[in-house]
C-alpha positions as CSV (number, residue, x, y, z in Angstrom):
1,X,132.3,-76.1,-184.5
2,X,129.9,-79.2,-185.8
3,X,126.8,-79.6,-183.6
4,X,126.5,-82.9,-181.2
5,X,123.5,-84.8,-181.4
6,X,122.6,-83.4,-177.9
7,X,123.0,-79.9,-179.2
8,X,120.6,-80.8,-181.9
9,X,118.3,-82.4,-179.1
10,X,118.4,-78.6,-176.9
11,X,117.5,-76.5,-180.4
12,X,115.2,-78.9,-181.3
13,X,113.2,-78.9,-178.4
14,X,113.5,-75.1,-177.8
15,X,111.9,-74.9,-181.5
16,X,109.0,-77.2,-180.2
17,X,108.4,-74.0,-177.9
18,X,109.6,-76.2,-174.9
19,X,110.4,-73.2,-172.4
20,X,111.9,-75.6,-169.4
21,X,113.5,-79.0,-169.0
22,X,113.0,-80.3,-165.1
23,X,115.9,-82.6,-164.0
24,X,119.1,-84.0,-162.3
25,X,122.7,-84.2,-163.9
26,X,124.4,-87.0,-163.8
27,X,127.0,-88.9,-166.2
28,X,124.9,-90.8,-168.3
29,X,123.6,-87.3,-170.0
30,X,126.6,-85.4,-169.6
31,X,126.9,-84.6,-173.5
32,X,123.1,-83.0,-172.9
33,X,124.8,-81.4,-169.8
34,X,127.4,-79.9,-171.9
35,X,126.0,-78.3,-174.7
36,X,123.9,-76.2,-172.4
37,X,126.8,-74.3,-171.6
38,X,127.0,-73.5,-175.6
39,X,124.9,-70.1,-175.7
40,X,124.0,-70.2,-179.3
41,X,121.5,-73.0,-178.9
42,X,118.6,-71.2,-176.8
43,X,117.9,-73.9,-175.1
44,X,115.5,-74.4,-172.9
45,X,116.0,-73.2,-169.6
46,X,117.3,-76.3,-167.1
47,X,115.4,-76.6,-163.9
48,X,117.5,-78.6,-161.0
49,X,115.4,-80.6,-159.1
50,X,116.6,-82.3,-155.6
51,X,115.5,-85.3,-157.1
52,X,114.8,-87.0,-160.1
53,X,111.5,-88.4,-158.9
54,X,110.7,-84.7,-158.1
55,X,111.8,-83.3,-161.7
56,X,109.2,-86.0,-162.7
57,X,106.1,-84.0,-160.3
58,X,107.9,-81.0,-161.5
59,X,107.6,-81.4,-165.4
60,X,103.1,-83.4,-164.5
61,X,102.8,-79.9,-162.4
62,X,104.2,-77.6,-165.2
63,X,102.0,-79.7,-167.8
64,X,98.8,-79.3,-165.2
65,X,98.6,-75.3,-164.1
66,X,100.2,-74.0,-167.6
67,X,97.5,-74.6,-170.5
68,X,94.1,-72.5,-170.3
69,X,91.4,-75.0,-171.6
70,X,94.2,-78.5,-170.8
71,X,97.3,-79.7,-170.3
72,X,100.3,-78.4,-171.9
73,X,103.8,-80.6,-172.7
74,X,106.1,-80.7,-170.5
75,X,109.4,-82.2,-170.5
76,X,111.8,-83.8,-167.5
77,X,115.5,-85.2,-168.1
78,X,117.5,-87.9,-165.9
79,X,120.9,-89.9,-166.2
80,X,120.8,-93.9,-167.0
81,X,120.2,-96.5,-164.3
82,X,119.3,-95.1,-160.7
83,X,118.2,-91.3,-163.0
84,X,115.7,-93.0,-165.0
85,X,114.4,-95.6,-162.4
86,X,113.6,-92.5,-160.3
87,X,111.4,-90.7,-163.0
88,X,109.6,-93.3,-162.9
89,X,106.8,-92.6,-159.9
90,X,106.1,-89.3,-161.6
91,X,105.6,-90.7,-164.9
92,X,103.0,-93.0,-163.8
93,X,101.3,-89.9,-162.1
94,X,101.2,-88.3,-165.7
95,X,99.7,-91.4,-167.3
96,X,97.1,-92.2,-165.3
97,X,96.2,-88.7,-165.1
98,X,96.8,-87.6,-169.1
99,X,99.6,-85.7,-168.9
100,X,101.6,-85.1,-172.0
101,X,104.8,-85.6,-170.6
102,X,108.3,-85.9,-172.4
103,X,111.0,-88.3,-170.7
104,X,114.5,-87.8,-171.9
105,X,117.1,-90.2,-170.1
106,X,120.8,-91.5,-171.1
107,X,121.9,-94.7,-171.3
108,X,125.5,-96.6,-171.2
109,X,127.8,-95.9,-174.4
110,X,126.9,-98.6,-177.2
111,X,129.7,-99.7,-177.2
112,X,129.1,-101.1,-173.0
113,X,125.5,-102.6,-173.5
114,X,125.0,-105.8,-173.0
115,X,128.0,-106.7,-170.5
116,X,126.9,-105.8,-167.6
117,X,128.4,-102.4,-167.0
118,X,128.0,-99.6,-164.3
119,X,124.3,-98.2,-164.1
120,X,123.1,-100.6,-167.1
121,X,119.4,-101.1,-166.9
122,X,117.0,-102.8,-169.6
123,X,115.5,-98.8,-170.3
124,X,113.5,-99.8,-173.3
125,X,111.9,-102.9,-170.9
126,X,111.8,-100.8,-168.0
127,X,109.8,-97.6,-169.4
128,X,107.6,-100.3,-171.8
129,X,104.8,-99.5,-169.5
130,X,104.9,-96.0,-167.9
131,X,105.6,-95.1,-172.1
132,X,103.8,-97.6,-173.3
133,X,102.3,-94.7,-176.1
134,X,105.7,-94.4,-177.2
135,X,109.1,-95.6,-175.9
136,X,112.5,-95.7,-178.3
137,X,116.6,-95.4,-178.3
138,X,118.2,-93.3,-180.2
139,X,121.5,-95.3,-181.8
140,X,122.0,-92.9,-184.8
141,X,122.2,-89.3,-185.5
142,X,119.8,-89.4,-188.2
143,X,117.8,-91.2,-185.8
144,X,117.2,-88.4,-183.1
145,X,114.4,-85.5,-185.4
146,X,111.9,-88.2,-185.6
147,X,112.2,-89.8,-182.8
148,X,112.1,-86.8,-180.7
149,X,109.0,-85.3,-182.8
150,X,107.2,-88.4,-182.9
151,X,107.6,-88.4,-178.7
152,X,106.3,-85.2,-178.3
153,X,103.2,-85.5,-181.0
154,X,102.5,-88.5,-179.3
155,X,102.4,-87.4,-175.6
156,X,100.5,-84.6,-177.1
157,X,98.2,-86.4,-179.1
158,X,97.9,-89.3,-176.4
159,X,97.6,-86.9,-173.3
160,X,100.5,-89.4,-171.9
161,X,104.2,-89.5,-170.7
162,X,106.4,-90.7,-173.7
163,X,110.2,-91.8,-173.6
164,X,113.3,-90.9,-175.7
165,X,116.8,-92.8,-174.6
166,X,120.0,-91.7,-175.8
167,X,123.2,-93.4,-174.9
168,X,125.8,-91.3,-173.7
169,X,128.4,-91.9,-177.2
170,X,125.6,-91.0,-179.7
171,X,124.7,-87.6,-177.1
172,X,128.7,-86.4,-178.3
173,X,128.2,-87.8,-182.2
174,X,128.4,-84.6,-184.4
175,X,124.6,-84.5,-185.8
176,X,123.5,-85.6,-189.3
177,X,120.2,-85.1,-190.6
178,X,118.1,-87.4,-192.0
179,X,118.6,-88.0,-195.6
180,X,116.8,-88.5,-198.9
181,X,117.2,-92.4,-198.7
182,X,116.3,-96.0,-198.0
183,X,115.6,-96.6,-194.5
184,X,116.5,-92.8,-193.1
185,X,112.8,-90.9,-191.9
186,X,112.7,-87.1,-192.3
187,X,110.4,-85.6,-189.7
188,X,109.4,-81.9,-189.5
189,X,107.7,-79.3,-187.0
190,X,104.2,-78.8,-186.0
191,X,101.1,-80.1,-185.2
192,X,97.6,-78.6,-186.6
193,X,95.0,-79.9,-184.1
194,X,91.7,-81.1,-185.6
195,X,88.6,-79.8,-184.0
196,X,86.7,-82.5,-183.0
197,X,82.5,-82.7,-183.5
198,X,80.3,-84.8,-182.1
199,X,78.3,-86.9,-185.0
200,X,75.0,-85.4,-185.7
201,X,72.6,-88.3,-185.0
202,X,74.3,-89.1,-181.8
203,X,73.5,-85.7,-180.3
204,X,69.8,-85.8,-181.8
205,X,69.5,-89.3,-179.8
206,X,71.1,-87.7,-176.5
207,X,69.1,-84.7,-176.6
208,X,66.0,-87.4,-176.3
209,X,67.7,-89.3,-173.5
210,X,68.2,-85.8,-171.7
211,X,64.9,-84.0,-172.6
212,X,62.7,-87.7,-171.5
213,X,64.0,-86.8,-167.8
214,X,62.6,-84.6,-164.9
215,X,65.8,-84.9,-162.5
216,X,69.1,-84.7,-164.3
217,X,72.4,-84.6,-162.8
218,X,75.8,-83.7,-164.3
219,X,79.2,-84.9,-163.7
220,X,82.3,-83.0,-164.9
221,X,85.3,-83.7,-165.1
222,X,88.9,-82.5,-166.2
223,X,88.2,-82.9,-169.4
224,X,85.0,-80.4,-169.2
225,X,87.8,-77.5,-168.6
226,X,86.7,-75.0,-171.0
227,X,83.6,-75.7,-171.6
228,X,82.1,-73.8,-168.2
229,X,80.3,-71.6,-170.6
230,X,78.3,-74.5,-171.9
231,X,78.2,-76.7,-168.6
232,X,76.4,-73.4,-167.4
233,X,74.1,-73.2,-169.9
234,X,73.3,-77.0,-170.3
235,X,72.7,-76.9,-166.6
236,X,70.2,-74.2,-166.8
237,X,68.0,-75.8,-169.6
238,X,67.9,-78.8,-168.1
239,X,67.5,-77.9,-164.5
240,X,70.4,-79.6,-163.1
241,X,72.9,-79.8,-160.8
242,X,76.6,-80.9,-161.3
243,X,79.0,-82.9,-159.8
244,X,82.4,-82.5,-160.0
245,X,85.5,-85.1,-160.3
246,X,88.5,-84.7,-158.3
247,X,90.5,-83.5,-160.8
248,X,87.9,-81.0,-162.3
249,X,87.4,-79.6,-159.4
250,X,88.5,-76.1,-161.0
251,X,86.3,-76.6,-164.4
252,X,83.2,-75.0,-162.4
253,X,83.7,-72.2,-159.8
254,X,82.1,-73.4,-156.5
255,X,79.8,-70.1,-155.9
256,X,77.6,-71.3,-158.3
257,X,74.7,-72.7,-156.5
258,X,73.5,-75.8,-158.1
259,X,77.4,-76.9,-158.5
260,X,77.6,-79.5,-155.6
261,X,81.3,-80.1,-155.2
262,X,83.6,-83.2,-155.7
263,X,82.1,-86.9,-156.0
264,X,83.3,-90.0,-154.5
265,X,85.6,-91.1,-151.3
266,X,86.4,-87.8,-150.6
267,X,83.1,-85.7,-151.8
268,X,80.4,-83.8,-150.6
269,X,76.8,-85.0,-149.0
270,X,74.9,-83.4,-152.1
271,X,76.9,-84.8,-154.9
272,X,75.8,-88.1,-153.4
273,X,72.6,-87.5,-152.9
274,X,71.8,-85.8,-155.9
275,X,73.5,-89.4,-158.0
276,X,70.9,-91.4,-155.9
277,X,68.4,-89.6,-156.8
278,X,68.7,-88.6,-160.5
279,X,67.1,-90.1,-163.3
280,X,69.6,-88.7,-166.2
281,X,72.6,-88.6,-166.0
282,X,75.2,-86.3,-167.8
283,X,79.0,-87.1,-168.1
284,X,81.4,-84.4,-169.5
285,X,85.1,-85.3,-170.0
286,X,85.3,-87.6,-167.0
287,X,86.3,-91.3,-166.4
288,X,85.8,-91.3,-162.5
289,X,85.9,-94.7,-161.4
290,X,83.9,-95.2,-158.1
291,X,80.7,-96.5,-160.0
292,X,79.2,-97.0,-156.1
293,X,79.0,-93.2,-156.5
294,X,77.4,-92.8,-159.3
295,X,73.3,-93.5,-159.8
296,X,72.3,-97.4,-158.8
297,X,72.2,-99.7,-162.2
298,X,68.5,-99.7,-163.7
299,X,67.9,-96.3,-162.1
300,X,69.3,-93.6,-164.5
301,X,69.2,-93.2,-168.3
302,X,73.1,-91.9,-169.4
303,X,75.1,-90.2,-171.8
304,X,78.8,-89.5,-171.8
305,X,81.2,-87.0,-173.5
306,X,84.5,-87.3,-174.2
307,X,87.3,-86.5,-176.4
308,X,89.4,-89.5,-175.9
309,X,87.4,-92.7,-177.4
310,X,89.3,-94.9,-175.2
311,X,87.5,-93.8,-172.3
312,X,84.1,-93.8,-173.3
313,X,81.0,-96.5,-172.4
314,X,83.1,-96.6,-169.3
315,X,82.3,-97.3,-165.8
316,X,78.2,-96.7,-166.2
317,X,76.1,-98.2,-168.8
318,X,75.1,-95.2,-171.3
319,X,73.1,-95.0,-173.9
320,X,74.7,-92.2,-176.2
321,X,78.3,-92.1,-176.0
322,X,79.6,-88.9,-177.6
323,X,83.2,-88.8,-179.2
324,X,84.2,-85.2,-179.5
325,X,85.6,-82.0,-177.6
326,X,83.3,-80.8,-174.8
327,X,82.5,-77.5,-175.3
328,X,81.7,-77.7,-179.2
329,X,80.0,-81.3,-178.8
330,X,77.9,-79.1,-175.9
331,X,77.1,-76.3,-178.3
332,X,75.6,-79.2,-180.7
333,X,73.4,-80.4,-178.5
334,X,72.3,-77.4,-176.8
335,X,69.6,-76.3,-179.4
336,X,68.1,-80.1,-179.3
337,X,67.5,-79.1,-175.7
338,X,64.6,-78.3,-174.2
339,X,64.0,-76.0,-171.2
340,X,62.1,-77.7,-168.1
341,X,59.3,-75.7,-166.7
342,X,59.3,-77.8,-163.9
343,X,62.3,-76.5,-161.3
344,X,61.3,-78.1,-158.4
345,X,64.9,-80.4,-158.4
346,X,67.4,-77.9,-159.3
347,X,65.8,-76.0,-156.5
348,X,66.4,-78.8,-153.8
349,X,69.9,-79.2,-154.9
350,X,70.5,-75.3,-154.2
351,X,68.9,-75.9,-150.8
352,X,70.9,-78.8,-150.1
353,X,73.8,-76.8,-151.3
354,X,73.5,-73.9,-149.3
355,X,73.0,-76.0,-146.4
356,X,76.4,-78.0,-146.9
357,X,78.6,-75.1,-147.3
358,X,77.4,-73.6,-144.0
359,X,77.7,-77.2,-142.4
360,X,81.4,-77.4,-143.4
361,X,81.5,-73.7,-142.1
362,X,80.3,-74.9,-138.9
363,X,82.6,-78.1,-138.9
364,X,85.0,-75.6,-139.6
365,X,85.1,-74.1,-136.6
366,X,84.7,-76.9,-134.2
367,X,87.1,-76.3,-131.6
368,X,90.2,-79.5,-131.4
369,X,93.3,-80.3,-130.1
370,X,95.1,-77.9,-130.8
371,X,93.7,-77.2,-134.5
372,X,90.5,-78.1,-136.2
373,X,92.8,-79.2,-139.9
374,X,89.4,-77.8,-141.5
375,X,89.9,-74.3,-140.3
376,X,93.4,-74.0,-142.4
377,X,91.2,-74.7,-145.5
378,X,88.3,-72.8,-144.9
379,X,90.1,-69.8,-143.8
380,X,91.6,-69.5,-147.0
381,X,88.3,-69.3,-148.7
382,X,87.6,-65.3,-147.4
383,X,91.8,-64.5,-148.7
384,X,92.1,-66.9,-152.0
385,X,94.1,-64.9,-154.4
386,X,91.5,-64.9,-157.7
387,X,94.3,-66.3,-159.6
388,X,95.8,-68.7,-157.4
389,X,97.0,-72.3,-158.4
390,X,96.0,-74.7,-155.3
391,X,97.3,-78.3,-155.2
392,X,96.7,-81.0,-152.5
393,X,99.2,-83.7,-151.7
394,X,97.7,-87.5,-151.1
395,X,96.6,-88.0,-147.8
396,X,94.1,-86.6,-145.6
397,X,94.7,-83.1,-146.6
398,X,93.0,-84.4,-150.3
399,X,90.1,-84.8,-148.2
400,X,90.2,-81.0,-147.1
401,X,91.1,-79.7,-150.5
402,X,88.2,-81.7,-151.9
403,X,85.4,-80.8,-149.4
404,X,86.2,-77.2,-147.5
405,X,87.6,-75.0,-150.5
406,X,85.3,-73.1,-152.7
407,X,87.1,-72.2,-155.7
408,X,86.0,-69.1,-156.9
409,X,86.2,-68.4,-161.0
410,X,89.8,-68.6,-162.3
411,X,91.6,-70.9,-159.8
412,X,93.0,-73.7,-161.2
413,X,94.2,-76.8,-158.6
414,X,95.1,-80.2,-158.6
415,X,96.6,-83.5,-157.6
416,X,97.5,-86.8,-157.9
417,X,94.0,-87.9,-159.3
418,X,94.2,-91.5,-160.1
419,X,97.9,-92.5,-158.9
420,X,97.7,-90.9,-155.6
421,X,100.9,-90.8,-154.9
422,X,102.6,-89.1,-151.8
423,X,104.6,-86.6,-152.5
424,X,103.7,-84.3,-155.5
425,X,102.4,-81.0,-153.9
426,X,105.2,-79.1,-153.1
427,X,106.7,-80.2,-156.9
428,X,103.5,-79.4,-158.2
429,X,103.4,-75.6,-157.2
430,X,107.1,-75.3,-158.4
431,X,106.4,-76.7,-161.8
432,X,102.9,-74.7,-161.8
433,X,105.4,-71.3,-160.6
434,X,107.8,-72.0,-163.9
435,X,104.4,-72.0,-166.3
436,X,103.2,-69.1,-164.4
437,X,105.7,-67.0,-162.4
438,X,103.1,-64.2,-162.3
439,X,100.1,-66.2,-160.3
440,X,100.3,-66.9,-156.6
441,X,100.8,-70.6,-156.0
442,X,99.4,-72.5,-152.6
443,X,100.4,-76.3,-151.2
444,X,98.4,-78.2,-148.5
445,X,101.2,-81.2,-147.5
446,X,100.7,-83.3,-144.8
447,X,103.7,-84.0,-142.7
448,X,104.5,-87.4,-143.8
449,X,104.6,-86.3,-147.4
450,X,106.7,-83.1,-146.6
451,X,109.1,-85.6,-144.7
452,X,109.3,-87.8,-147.5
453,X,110.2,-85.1,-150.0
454,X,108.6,-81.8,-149.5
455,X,111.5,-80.5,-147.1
456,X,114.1,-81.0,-149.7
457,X,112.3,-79.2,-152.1
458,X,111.8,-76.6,-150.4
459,X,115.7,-76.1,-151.5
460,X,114.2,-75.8,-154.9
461,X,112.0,-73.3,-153.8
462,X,115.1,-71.3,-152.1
463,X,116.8,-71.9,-155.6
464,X,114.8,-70.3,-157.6
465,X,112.0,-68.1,-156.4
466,X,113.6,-64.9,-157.3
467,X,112.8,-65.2,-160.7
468,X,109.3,-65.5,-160.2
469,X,107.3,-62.0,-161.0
470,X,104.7,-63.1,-158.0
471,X,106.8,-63.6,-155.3
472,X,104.0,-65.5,-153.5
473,X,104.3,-69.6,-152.8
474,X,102.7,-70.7,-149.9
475,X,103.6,-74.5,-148.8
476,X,100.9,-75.0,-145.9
477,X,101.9,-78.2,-143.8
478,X,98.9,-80.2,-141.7
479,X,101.6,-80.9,-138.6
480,X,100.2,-83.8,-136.6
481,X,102.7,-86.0,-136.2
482,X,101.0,-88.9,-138.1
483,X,100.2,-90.6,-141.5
484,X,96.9,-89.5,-141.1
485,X,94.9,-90.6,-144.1
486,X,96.6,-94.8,-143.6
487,X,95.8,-94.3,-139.6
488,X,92.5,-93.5,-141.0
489,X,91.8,-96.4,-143.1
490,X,93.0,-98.8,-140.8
491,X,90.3,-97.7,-138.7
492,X,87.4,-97.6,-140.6
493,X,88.5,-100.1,-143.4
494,X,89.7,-102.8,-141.1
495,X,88.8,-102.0,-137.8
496,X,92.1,-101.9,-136.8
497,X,93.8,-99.6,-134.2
498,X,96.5,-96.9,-135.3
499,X,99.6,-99.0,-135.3
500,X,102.2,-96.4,-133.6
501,X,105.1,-98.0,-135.3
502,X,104.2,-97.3,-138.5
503,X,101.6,-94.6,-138.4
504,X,103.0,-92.0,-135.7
505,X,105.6,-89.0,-137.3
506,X,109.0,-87.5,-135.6
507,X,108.4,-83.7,-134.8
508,X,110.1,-81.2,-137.3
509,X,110.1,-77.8,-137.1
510,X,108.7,-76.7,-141.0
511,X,108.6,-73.2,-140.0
512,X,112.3,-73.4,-138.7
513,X,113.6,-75.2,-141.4
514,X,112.1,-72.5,-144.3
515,X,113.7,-69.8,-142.2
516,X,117.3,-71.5,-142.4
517,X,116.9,-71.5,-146.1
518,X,116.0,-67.6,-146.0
519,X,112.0,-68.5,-146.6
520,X,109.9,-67.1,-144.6
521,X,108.2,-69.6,-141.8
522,X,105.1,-69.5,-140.0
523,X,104.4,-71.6,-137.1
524,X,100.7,-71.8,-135.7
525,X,99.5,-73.7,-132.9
526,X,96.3,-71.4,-132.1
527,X,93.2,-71.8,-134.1
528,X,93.0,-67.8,-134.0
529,X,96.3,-67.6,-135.5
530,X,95.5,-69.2,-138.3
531,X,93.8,-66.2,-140.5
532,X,96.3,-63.5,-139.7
533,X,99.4,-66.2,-140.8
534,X,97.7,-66.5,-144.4
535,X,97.4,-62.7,-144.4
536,X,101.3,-62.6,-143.6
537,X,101.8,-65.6,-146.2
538,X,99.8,-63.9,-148.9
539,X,101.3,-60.5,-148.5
540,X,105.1,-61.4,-148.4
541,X,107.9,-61.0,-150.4
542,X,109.0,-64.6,-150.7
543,X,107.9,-67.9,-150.8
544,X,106.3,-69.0,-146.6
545,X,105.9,-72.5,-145.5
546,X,102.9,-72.6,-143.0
547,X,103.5,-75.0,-139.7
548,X,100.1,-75.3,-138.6
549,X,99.8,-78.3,-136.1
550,X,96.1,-79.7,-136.6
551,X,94.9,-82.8,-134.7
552,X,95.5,-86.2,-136.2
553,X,92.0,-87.2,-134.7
554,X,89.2,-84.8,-136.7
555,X,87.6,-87.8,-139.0
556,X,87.8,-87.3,-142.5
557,X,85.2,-89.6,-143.1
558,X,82.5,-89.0,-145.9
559,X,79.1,-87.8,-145.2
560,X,77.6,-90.7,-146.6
561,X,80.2,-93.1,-144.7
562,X,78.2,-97.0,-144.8
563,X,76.9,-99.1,-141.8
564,X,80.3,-101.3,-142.4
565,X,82.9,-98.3,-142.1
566,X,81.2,-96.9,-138.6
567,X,81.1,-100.6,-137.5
568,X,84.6,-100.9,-138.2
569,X,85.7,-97.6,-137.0
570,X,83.7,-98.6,-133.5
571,X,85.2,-102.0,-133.3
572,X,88.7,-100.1,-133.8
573,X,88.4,-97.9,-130.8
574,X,87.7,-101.1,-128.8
575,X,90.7,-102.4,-130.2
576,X,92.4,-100.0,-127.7
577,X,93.2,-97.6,-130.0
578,X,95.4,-94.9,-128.3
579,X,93.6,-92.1,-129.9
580,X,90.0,-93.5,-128.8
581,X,88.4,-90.9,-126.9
582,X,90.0,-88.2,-128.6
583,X,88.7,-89.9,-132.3
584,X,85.5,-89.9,-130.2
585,X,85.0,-86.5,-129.1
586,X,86.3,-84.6,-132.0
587,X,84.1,-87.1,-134.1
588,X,80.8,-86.6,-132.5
589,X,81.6,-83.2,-132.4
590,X,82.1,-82.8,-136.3
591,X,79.0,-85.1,-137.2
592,X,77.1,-83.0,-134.9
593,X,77.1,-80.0,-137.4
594,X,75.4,-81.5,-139.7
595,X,72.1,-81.8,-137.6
596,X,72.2,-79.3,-136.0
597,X,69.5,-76.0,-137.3
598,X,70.8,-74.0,-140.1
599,X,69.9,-70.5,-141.6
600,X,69.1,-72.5,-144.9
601,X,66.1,-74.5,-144.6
């Protein structure tokens, strides 16, 4: 029998080494659909999502958790019209945070475009932006090799989401290769990746910058993953500290001492400080954007790294901006470097250090009604599996992830970095699972994002989980009947009160619904409880969805929150806010902790 066109497609990909294809079925890819069930092929394993959007996080989680040193392709399928339209949010999460992502959706038979027919949408207009790297419509057989090969080098090459459509009449077409002739393009496998240095006189003229300054501070970022060994040693000739990106949060383990935790909105009190007070500043394969967090104009001398010349000479005036990879553009300038006798600054960032991971200790355990949401975190800190993959949905439990877990060596976690998007933790851990069925996998989900989507995904969970070696996925949900994070920024953004119609949450029962599906579910409502249900969760035999209900009204504001956001926040609570007093006493009681005596001086 004569392979189809989307039997080619399957064997092609599985020669790619594409191990998994997240997606929905649906009739505009029904000839993809239908030579899975041919054996020969090998294809790739097909992964059913509850929904296409979810296949999307699915496929951005997979590409996340399953390459050592970056992100590895991933691929996601849908059906034409409503299929592709709902890719969509997740394919924006992989752009804006670099994720070589592979979009494969159908499309109306040829023969229909054009007039208007059942679930015809503009694809190639539609996907221009999310795929803007690379976006095309198969018409032909000899068509489909380099189309399909160019979208994955590209995606690869581009660290973004590319887009193949295929219209359901050319998925049945019996394939023809490309041939030997006018206007036909032959393609072929493979990629050899250049190794990319740094020029020489560049890193001579950023060794100067670095070696002219007394107080130099790091930032890292994703991009800086692999390079620890270098970071390290950088760090310790120079005498700094480092800072780390949201989405690097795993490129440095946090027991190092003069590693100060995340930056920005959601960071910690010493990456701040130590920005306002540096005078050199470092950048490793980050394009943070919150230039308020970074060292005031005029004050700092700068250089950058990164990989991707795109991004570079953004977001801070530098002087040296370095194109190459990070760890072998570090190893080039390392012996330009030279050792500071003076430690006086790296030793007051290990104080300050020291002192802010017993302060969130101490916030930690601030009593609330009926759970200080800190104490899920930091509990997990003493049990965190050395291997575990951690992700964080959008919302306030970002702000959690980001300040009260110390990631030791080895942990890799993420989120929704740049799109911050609701809805992409429980997806993430599945598609982090299916890269790595052996390593433990944990999700912090507030309620409104496990109402939106996590629920139904826990199905997927159900679905599948027996096939993973590590039995362990631990969805953790912050129950507080609320949209937190918005209530939040209403309040100290626009001193506004929490507007109940749109910010307050029916009750579920998490725990209750994971046990109907045969998971197993934990509900806590006792801040004592809490350790002893992560030791059940991380000792089971299947997947556990924590129910931990925390109060709505423990502020996640930053340590170095401004004059404005307190007066706002103030002027909110005399808006009548129905939370006031509550948002009052669990507040004061938090900021307390950090004035309060410590053991570190």
């Amino acid at each position: 029998m004569a392979m189809t066109v989307a039997g080619y497609l399957l064997s092609r990909l599985r020669e790619w080494g594409v191990e998994h294809v997240f997606g929905f079925p649906g009739d505009g890819i029904n000839g993809i659909l239908a030579a899975w069930t041919d054996e020969s092929l090998h294809a790739p394993t097909f992964v059913q999502a509850r929904h296409e959007e979810m296949a999307a996080f699915e496929a951005v989680g997979y590409a996340k958790y399953a390459g050592p040193g970056g992100p590895r392709l991933a691929v996601c399928m849908a059906t034409s019209g409503p299929g592709a339209i709902h890719l969509l949010n997740g394919l924006y999460d992989a752009k804006l945070d670099h994720v070589p992502v592979v979009a494969i959706v159908g499309q109306t038979a040829r023969s229909a475009m054009g007039g208007s027919y059942q679930q015809e949408v503009d694809l190639l207009t539609l996907y221009k932006d999310v795929a803007s790297d690379y976006v095309q419509m198969v018409t032909v057989p000899e068509q489909l090799p380099n189309v399909l090969d160019r979208a994955i080098r590209v995606a690869l090459a581009q660290r973004a989401p590319t887009a193949i459509i295929i219209p359901s009449d050319v998925q049945e077409l019996e394939y023809t290769a490309p041939g030997h002739a006018f206007k036909e393009v032959p393609s072929s496998l493979g990629t050899a990746w250049p190794d990319v240095d740094p020029d020489d006189e560049a890193v001579r003229r950023a060794a100067e910058v670095l070696n002219a300054g007394s107080r130099v501070a790091l930032l890292v970022g994703q991009g800086a993953r692999g390079a620890r060994a270098e970071i390290e040693q950088v760090a310790d000739l120079l005498g700094a500290g480092a800072a780390k990106a949201l989405l690097g949060k795993d490129v440095l383990p946090d027991h190092l001492p003069w590693v100060t935790g995340s930056i920005g909105l959601l960071g910690t009190r010493p990456s701040y400080e130590m920005m306002m007070g540096c005078d050199t500043l470092l950048t490793v394969g980050s394009n943070f954007p919150y230039t308020q967090f970074m060292p005031p104009l005029g004050q700092a001398r700068a250089v950058q790294i990164d990989i991707d010349a795109r991004f570079i000479g953004m977001r801070y005036p530098y002087e040296v901006n370095l194109v190459g990879d990070a760890a072998r553009t570090l190893r080039a300038l390392i012996p330009h470097l030279e050792r500071k006798s003076d430690r006086g600054w790296r030793e007051g960032i290990e104080d300050d250090v020291a002192r802010w991971w017993e302060t969130m200790h101490d916030q930690a355990m601030v009593t609330a009604d009926p759970i200080n949401p800190m104490r899920l975190f930091w509990e997990l800190n003493e049990r965190m599996p050395a291997n575990a993959m951690l992700a964080a949905d959008s919302g306030s439990s970002a702000n959690w992830y980001a300040r009260d877990l110390r990631f030791p060596d080895g942990v890799r976690g993420s989120l929704s970095g740049t799109l911050a998007t609701m809805g992409p933790g429980v997806p993430y851990v599945i598609g982090a699972k299916f890269a790595h069925p052996e390593r433990p996998a944990i999700a912090f989900v507030g309620d409104g994002a496990m109402q939106m989507n996590g629920m139904a995904e826990l199905v997927t969970i159900a679905k599948y989980h027996e096939r993973w070696s590590d039995p362990r996925l631990v969805v953790a949900v912050l129950h507080n009947d609320d949209l937190n994070q918005v209530t939040w920024e209403m309040r100290a953004m626009q001193g506004a009160p929490k507007f109940v119609d749109s910010q307050s949450l029916p009750s579920v029962d998490y725990a209750g619904f994971a046990r109907s599906l045969g998971l197993q579910g934990i509900a806590v409502d006792q801040p004592d409880a809490i350790g002893p249900a992560w030791d059940a969760a991380l000792a089971a035999d299947r997947p556990t969805v924590l129910d931990v209900r925390t109060s709505p009204n423990v502020p996640p504001i930053p340590p170095h929150a401004t004059f404005e956001q307190i007066k706002a926040l103030v002027s909110s609570m005399a808006s009548g806010d129905e939370d006031r007093w509550s948002v009052l006493r669990e507040g004061a009681k938090t900021k307390l902790q950090e004035f309060l005596p410590h053991r570190v001086s």
